[in-house]
N, CA, C, O and CB atoms as a CASP TS submission, in Angstrom:
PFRMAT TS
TARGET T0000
AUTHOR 0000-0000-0000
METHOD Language model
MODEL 1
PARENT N/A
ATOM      1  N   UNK     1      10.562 -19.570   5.132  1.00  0.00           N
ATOM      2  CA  UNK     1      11.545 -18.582   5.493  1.00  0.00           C
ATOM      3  C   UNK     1      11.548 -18.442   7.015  1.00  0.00           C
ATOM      4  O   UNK     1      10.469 -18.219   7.562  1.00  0.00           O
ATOM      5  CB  UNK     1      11.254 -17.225   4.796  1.00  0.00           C
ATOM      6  N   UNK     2      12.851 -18.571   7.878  1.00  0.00           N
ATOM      7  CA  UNK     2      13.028 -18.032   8.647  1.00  0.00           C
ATOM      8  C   UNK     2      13.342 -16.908   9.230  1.00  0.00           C
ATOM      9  O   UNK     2      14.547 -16.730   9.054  1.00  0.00           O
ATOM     10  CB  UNK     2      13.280 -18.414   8.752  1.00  0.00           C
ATOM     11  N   UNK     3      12.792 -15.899   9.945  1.00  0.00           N
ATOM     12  CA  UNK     3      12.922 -14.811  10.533  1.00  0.00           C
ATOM     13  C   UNK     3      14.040 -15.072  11.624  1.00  0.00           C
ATOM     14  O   UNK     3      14.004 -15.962  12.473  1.00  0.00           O
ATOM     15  CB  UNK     3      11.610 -14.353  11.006  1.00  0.00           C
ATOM     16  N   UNK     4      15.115 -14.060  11.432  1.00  0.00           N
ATOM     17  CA  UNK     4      16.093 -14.114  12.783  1.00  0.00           C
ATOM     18  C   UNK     4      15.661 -13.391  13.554  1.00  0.00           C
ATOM     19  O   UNK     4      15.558 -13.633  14.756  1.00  0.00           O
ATOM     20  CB  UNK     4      17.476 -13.755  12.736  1.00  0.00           C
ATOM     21  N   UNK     5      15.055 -11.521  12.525  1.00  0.00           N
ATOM     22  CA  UNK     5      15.198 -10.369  13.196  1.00  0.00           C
ATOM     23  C   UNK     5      14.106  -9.868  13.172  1.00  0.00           C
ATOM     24  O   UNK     5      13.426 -10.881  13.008  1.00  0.00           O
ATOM     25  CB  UNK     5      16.082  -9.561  12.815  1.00  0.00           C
ATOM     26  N   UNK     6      13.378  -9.014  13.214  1.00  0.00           N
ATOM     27  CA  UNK     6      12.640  -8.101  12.893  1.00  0.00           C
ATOM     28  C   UNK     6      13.033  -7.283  12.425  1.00  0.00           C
ATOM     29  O   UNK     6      13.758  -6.553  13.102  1.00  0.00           O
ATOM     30  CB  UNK     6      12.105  -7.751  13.523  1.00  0.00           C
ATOM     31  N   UNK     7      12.746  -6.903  10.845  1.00  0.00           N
ATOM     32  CA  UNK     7      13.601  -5.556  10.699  1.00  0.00           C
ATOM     33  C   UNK     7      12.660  -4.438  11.463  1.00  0.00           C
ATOM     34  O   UNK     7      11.454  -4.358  11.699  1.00  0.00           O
ATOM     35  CB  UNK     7      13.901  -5.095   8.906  1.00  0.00           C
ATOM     36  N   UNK     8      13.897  -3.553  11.751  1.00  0.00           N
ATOM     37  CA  UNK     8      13.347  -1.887  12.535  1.00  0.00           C
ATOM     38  C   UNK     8      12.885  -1.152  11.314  1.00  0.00           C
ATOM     39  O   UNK     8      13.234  -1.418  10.164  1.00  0.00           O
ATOM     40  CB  UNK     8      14.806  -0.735  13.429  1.00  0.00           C
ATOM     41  N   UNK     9      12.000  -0.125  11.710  1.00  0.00           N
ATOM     42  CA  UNK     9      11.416   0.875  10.807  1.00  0.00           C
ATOM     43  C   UNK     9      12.806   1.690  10.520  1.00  0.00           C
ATOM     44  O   UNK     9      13.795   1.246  11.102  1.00  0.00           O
ATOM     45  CB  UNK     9      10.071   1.832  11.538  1.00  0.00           C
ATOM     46  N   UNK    10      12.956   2.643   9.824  1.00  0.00           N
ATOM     47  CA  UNK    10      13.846   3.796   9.351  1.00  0.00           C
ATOM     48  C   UNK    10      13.347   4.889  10.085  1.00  0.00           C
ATOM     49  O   UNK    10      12.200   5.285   9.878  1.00  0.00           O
ATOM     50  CB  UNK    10      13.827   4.102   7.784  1.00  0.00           C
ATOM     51  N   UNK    11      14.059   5.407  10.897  1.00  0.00           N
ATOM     52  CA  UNK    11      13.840   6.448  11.632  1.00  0.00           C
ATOM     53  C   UNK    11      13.801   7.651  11.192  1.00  0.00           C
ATOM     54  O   UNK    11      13.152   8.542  11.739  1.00  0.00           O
ATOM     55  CB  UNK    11      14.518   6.463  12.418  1.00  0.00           C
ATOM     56  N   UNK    12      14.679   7.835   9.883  1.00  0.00           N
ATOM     57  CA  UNK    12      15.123   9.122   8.854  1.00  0.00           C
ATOM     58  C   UNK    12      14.487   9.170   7.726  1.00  0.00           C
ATOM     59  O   UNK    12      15.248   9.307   6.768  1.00  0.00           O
ATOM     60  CB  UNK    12      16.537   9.155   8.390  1.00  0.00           C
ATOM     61  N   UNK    13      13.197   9.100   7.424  1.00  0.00           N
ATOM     62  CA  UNK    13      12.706   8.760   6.252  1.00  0.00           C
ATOM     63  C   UNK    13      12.008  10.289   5.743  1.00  0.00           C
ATOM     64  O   UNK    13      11.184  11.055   6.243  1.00  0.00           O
ATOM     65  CB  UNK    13      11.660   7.409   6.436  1.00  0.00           C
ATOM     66  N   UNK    14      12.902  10.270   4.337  1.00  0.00           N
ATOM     67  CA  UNK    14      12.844  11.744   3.843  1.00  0.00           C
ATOM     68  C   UNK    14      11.298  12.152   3.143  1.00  0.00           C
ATOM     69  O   UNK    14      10.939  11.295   2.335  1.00  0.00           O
ATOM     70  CB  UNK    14      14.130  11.939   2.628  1.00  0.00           C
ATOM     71  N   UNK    15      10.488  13.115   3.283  1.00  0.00           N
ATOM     72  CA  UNK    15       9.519  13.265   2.690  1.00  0.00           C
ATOM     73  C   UNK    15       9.454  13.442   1.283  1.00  0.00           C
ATOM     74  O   UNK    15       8.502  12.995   0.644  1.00  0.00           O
ATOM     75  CB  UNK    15       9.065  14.026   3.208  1.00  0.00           C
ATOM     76  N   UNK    16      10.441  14.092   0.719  1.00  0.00           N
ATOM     77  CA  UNK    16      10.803  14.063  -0.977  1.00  0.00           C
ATOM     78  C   UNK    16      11.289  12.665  -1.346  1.00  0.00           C
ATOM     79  O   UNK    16      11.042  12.227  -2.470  1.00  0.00           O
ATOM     80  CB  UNK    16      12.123  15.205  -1.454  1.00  0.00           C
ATOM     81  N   UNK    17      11.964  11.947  -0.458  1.00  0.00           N
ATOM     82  CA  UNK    17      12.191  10.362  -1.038  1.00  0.00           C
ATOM     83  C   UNK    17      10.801  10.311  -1.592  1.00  0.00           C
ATOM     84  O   UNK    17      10.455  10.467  -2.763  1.00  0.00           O
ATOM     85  CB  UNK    17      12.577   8.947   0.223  1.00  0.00           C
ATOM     86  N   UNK    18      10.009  10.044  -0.452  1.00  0.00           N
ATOM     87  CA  UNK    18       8.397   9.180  -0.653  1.00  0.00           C
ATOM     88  C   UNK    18       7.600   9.906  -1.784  1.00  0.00           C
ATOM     89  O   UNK    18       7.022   9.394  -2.743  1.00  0.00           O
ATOM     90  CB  UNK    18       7.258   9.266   0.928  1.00  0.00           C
ATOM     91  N   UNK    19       7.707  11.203  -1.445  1.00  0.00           N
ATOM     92  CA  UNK    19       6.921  12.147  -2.883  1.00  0.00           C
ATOM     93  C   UNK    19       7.652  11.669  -4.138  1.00  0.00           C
ATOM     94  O   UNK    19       7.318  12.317  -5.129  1.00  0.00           O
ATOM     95  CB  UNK    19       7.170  14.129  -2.839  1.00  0.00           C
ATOM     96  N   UNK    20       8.305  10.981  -4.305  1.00  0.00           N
ATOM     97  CA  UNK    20       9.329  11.040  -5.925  1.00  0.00           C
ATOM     98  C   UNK    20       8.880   9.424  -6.235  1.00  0.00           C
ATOM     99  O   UNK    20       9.283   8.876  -7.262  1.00  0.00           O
ATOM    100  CB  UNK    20      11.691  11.339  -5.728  1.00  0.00           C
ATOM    101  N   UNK    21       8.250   8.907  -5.528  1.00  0.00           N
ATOM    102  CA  UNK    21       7.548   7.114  -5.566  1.00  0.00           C
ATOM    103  C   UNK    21       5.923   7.591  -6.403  1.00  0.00           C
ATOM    104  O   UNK    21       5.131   6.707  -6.728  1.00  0.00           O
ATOM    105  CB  UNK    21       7.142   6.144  -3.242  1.00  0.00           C
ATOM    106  N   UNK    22       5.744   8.482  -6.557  1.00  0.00           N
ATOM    107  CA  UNK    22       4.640   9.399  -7.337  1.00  0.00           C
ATOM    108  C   UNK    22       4.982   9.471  -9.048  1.00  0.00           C
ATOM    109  O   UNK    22       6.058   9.800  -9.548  1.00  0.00           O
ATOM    110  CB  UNK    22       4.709  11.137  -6.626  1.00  0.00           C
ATOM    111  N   UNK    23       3.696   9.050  -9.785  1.00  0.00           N
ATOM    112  CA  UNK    23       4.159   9.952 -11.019  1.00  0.00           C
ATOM    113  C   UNK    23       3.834  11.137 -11.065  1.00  0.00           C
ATOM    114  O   UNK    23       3.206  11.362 -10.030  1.00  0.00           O
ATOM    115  CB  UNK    23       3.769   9.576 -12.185  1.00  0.00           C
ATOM    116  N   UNK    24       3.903  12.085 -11.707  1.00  0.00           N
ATOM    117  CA  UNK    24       3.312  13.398 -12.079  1.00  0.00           C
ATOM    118  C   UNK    24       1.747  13.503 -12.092  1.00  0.00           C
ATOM    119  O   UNK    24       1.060  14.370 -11.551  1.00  0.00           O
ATOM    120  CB  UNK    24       3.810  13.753 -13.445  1.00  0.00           C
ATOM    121  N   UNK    25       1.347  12.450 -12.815  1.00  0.00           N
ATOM    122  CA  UNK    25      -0.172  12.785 -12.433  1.00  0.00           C
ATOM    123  C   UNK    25      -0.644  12.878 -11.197  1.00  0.00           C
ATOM    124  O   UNK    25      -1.119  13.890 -10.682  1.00  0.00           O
ATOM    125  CB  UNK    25      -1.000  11.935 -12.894  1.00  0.00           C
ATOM    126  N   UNK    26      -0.496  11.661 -10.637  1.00  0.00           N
ATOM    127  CA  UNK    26      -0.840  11.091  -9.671  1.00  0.00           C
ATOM    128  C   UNK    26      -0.003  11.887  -8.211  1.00  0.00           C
ATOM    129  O   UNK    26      -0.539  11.733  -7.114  1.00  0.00           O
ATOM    130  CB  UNK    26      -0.555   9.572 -10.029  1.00  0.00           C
ATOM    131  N   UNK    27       1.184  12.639  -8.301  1.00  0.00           N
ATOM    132  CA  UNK    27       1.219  14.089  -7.411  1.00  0.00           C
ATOM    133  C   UNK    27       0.413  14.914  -7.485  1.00  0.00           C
ATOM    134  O   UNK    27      -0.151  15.427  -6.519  1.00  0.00           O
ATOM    135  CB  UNK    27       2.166  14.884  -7.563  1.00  0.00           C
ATOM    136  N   UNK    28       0.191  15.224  -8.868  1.00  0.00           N
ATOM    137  CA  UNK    28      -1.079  16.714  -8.955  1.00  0.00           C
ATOM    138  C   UNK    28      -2.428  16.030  -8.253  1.00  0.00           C
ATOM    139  O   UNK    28      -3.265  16.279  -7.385  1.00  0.00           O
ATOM    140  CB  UNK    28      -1.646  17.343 -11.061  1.00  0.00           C
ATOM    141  N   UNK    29      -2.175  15.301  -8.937  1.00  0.00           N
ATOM    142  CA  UNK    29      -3.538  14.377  -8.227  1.00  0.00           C
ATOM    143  C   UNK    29      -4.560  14.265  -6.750  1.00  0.00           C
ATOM    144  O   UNK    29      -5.766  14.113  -6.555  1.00  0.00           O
ATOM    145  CB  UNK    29      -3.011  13.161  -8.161  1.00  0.00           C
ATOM    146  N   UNK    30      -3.384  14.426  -5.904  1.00  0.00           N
ATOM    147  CA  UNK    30      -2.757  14.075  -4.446  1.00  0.00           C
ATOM    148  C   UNK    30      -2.933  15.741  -4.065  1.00  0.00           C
ATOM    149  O   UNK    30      -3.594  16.171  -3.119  1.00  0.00           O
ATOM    150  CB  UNK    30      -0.811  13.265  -4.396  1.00  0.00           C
ATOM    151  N   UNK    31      -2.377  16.333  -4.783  1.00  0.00           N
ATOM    152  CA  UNK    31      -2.192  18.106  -4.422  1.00  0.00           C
ATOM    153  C   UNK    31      -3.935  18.332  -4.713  1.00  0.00           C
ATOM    154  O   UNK    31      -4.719  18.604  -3.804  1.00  0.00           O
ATOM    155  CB  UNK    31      -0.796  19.327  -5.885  1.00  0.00           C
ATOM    156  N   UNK    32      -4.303  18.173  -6.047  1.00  0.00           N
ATOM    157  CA  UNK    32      -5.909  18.710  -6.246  1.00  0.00           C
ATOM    158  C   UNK    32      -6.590  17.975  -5.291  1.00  0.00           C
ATOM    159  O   UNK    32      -6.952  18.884  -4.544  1.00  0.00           O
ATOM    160  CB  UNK    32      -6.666  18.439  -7.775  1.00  0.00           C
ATOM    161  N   UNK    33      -6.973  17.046  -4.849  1.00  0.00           N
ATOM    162  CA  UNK    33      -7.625  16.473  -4.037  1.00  0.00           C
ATOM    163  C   UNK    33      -7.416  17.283  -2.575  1.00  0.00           C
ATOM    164  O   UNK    33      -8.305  17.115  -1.741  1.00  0.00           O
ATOM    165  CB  UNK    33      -7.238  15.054  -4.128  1.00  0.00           C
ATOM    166  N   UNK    34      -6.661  17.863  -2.342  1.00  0.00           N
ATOM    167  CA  UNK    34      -6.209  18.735  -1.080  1.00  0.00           C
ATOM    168  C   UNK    34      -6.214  19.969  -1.007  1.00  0.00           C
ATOM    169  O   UNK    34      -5.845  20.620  -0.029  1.00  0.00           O
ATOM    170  CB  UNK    34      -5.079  18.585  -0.732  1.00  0.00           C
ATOM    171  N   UNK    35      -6.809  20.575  -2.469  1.00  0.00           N
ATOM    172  CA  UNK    35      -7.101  21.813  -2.387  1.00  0.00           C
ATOM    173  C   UNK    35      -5.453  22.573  -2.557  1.00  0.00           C
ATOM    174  O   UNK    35      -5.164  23.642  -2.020  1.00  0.00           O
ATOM    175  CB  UNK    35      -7.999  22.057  -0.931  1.00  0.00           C
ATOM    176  N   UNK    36      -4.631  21.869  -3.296  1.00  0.00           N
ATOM    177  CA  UNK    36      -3.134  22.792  -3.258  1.00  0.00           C
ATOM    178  C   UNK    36      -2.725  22.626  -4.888  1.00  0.00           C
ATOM    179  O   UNK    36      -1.509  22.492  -5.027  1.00  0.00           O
ATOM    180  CB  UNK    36      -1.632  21.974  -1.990  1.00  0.00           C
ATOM    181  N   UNK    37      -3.454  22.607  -6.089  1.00  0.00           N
ATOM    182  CA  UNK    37      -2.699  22.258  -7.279  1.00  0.00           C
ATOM    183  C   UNK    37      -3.064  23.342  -7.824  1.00  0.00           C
ATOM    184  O   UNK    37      -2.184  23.575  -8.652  1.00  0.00           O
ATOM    185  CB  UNK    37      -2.936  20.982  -8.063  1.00  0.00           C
ATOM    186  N   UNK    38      -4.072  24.410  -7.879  1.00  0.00           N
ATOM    187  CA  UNK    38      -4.598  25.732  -8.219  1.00  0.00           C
ATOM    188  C   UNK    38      -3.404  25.923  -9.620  1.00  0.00           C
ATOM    189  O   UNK    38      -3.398  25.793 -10.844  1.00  0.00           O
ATOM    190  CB  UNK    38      -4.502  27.046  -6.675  1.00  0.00           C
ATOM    191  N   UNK    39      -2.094  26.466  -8.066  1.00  0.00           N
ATOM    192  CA  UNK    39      -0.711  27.406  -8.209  1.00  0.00           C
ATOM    193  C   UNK    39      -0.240  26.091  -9.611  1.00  0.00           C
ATOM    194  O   UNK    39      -0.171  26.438 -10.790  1.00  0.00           O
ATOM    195  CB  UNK    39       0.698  27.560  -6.216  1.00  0.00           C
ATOM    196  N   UNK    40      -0.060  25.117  -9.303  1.00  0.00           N
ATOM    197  CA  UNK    40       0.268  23.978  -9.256  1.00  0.00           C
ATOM    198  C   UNK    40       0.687  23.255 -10.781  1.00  0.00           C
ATOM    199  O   UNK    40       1.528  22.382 -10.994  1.00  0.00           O
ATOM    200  CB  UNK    40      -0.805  23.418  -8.544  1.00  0.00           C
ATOM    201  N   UNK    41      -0.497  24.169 -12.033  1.00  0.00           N
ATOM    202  CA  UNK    41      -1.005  22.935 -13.349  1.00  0.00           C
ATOM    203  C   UNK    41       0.363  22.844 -14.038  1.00  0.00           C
ATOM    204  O   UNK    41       0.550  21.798 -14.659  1.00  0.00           O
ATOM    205  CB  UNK    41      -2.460  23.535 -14.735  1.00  0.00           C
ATOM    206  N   UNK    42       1.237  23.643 -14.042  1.00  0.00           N
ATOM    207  CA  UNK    42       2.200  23.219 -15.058  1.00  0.00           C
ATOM    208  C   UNK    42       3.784  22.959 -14.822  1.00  0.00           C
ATOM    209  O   UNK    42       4.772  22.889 -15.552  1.00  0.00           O
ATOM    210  CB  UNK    42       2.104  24.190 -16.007  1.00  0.00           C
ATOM    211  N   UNK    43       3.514  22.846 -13.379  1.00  0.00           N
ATOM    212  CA  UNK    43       4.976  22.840 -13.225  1.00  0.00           C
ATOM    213  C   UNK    43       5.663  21.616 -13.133  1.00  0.00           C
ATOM    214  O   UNK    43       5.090  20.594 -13.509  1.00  0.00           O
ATOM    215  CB  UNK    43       5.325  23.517 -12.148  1.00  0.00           C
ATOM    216  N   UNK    44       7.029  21.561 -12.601  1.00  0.00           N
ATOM    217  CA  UNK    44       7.713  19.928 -12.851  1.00  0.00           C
ATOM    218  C   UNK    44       7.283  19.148 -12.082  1.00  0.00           C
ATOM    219  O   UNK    44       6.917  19.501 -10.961  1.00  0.00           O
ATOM    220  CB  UNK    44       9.180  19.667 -12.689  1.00  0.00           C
ATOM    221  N   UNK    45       7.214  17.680 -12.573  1.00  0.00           N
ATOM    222  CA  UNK    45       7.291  17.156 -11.561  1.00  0.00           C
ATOM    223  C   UNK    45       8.222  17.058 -10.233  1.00  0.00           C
ATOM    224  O   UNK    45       7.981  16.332  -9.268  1.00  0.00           O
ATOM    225  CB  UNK    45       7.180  16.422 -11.985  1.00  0.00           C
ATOM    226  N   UNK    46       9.352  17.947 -10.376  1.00  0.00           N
ATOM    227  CA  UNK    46      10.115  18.277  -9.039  1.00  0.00           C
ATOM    228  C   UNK    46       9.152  19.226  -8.300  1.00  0.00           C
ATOM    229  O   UNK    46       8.749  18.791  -7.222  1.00  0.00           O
ATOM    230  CB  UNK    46      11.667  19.029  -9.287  1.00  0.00           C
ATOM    231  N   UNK    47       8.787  20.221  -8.608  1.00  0.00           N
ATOM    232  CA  UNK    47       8.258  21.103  -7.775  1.00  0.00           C
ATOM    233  C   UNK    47       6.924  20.395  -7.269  1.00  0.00           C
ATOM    234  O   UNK    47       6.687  20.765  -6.119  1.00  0.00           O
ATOM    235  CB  UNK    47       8.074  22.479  -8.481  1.00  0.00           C
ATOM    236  N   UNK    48       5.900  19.425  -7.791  1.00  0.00           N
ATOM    237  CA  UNK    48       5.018  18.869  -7.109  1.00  0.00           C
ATOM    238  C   UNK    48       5.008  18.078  -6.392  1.00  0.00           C
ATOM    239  O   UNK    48       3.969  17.793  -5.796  1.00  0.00           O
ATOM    240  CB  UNK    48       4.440  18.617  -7.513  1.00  0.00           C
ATOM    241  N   UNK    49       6.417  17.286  -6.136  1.00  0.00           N
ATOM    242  CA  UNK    49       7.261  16.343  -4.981  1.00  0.00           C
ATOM    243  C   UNK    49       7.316  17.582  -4.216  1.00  0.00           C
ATOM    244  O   UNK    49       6.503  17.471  -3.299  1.00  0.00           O
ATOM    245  CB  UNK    49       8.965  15.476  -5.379  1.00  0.00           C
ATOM    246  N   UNK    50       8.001  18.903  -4.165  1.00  0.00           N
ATOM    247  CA  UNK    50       8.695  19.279  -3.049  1.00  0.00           C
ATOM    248  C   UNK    50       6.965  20.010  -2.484  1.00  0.00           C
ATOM    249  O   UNK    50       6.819  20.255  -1.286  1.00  0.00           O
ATOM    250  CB  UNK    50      10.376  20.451  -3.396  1.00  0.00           C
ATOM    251  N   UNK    51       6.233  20.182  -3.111  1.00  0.00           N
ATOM    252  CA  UNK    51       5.018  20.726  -2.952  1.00  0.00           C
ATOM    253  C   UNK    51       4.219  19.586  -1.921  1.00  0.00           C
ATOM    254  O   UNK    51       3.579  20.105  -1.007  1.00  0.00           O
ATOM    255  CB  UNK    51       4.328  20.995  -4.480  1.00  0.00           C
ATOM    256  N   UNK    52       4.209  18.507  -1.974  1.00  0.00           N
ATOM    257  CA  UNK    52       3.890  17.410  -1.019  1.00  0.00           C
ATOM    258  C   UNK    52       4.674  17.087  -0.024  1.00  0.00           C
ATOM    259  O   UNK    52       4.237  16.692   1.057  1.00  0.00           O
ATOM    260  CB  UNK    52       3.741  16.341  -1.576  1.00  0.00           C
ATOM    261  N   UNK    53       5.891  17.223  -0.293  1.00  0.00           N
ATOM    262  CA  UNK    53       6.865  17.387   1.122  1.00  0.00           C
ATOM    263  C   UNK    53       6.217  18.042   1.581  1.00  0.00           C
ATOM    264  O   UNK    53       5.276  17.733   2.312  1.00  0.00           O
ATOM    265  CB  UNK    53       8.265  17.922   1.244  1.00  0.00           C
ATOM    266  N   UNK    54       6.604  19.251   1.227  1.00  0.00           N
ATOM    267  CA  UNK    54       6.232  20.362   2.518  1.00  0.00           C
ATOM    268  C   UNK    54       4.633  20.578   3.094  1.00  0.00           C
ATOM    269  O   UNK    54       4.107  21.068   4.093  1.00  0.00           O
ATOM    270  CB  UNK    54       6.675  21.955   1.953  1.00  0.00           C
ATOM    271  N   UNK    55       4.332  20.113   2.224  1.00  0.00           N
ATOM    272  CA  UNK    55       2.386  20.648   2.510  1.00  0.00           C
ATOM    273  C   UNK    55       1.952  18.895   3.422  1.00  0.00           C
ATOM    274  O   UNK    55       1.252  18.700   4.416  1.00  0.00           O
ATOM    275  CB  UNK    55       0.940  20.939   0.057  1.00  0.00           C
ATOM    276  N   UNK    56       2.437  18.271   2.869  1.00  0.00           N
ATOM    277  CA  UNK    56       1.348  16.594   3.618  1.00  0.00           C
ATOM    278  C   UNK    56       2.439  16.276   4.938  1.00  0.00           C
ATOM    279  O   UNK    56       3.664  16.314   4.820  1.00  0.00           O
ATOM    280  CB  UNK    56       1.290  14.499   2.063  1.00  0.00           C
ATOM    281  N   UNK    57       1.764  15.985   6.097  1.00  0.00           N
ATOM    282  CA  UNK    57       2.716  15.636   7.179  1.00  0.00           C
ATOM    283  C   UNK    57       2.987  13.789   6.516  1.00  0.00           C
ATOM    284  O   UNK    57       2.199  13.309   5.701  1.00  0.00           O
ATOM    285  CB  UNK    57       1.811  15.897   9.122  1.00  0.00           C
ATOM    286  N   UNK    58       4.064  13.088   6.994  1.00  0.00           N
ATOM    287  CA  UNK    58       4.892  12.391   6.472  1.00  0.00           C
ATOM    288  C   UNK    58       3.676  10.983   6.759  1.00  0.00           C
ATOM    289  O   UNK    58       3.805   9.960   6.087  1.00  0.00           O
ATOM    290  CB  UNK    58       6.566  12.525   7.193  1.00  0.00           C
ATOM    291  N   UNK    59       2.829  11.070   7.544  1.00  0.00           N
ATOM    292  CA  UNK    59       1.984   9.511   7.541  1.00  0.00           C
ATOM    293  C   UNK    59       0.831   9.998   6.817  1.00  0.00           C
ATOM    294  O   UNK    59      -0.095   9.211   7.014  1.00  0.00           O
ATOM    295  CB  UNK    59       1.469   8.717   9.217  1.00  0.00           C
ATOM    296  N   UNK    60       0.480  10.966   6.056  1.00  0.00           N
ATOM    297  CA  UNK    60      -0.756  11.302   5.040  1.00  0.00           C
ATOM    298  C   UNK    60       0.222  10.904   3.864  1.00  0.00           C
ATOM    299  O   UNK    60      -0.041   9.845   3.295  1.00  0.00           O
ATOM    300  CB  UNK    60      -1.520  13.133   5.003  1.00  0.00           C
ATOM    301  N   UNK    61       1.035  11.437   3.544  1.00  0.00           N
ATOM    302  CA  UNK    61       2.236  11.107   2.315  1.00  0.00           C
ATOM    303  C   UNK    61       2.259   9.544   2.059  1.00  0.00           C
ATOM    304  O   UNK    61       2.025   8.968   0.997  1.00  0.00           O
ATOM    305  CB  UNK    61       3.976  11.602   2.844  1.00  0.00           C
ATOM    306  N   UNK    62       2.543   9.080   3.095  1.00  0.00           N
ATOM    307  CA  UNK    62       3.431   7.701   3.108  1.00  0.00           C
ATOM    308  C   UNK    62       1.745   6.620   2.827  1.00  0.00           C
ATOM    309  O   UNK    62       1.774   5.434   2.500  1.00  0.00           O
ATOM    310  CB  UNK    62       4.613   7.369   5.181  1.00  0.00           C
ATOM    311  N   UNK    63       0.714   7.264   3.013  1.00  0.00           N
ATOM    312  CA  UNK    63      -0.615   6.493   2.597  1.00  0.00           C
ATOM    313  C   UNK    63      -0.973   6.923   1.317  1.00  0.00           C
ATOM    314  O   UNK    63      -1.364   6.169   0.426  1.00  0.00           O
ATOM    315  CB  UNK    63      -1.856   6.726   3.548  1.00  0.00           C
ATOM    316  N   UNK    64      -0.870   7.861   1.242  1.00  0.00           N
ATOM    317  CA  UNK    64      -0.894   8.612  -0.761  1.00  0.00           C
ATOM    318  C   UNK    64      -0.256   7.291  -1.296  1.00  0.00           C
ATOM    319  O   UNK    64      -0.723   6.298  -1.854  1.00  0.00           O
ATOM    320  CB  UNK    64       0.524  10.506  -1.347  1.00  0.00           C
ATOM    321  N   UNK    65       1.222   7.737  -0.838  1.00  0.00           N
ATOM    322  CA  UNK    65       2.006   6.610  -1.723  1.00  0.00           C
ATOM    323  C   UNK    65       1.478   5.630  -2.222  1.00  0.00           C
ATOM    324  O   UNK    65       1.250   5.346  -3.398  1.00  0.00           O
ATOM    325  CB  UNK    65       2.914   6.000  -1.162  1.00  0.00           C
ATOM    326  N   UNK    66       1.146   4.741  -0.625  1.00  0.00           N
ATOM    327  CA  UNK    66       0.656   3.438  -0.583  1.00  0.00           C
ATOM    328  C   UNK    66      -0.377   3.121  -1.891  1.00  0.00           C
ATOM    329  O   UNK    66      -0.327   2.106  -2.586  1.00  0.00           O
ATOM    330  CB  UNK    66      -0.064   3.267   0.842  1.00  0.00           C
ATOM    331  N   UNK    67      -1.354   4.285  -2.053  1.00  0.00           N
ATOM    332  CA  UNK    67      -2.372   3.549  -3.325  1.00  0.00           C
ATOM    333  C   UNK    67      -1.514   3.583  -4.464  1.00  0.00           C
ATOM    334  O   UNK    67      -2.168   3.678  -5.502  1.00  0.00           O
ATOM    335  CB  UNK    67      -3.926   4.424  -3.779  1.00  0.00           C
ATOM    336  N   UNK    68      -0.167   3.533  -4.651  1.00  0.00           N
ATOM    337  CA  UNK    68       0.069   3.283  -6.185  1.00  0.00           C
ATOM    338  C   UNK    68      -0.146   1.735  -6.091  1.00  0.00           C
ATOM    339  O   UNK    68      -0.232   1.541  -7.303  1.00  0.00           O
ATOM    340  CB  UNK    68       1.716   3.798  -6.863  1.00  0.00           C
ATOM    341  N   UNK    69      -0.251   0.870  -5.708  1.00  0.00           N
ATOM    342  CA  UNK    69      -0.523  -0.466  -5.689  1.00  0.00           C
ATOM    343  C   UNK    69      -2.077  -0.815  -6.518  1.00  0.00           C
ATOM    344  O   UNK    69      -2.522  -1.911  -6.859  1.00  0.00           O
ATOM    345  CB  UNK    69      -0.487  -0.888  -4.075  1.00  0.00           C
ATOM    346  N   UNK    70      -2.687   0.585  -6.684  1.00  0.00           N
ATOM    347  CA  UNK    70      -4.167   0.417  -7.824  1.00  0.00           C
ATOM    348  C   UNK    70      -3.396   0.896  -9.207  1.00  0.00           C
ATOM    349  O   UNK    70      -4.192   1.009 -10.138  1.00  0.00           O
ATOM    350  CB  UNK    70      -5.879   1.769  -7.385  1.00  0.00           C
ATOM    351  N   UNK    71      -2.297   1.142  -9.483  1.00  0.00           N
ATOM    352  CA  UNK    71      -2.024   2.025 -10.911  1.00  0.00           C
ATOM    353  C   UNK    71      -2.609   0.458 -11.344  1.00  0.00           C
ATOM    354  O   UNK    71      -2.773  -0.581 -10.706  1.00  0.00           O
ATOM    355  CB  UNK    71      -0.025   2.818 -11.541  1.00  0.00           C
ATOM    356  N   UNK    72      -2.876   0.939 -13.048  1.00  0.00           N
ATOM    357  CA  UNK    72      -3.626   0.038 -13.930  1.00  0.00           C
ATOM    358  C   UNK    72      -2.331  -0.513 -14.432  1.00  0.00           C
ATOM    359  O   UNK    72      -1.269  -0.003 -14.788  1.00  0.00           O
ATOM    360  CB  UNK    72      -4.732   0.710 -15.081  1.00  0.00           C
ATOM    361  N   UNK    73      -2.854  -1.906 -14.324  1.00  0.00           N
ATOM    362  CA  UNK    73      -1.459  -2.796 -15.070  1.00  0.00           C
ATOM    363  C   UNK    73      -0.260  -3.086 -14.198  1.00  0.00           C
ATOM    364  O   UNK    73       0.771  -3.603 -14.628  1.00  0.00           O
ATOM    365  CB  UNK    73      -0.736  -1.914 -16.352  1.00  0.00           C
ATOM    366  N   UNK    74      -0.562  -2.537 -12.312  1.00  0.00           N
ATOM    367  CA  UNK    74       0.859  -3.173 -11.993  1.00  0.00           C
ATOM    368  C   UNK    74       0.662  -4.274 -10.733  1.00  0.00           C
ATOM    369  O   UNK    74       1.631  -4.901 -10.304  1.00  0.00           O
ATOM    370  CB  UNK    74       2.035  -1.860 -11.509  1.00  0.00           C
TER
END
């Protein structure tokens, strides 16, 4: 393969995008490990995306993410 370009990073990259690349466990998961799932045990998985938005600054998030590459089986 030839490279023409380099692609550029995304300058606009939404923190609920990256939280929603999460399953449900594995958000609470992310929240208990940080001391924030207490409030946390039963709610949707929407509210534990917007719960990692707002609580993880966007390069702690975007490395969370990164370990789904250990889920079992993928």
């Amino acid at each position: 393969m030839t490279v023409v370009r380099s692609a550029p990073g995304n300058p606009d990259v939404q923190p609920l995008a990256v939280a929603q690349l999460l399953w449900r466990d594995e958000a609470r998961a992310v929240l208990t490990r940080r001391g924030s799932a207490r409030s946390l045990r039963s709610v949707t998985r929407w509210r534990l995306w917007e719960a990692l938005a707002a609580q993880l600054p966007l390069d702690v998030l975007r490395r969370e993410v990164r370990a789904v590459r250990a889920r079992p089986g993928w």
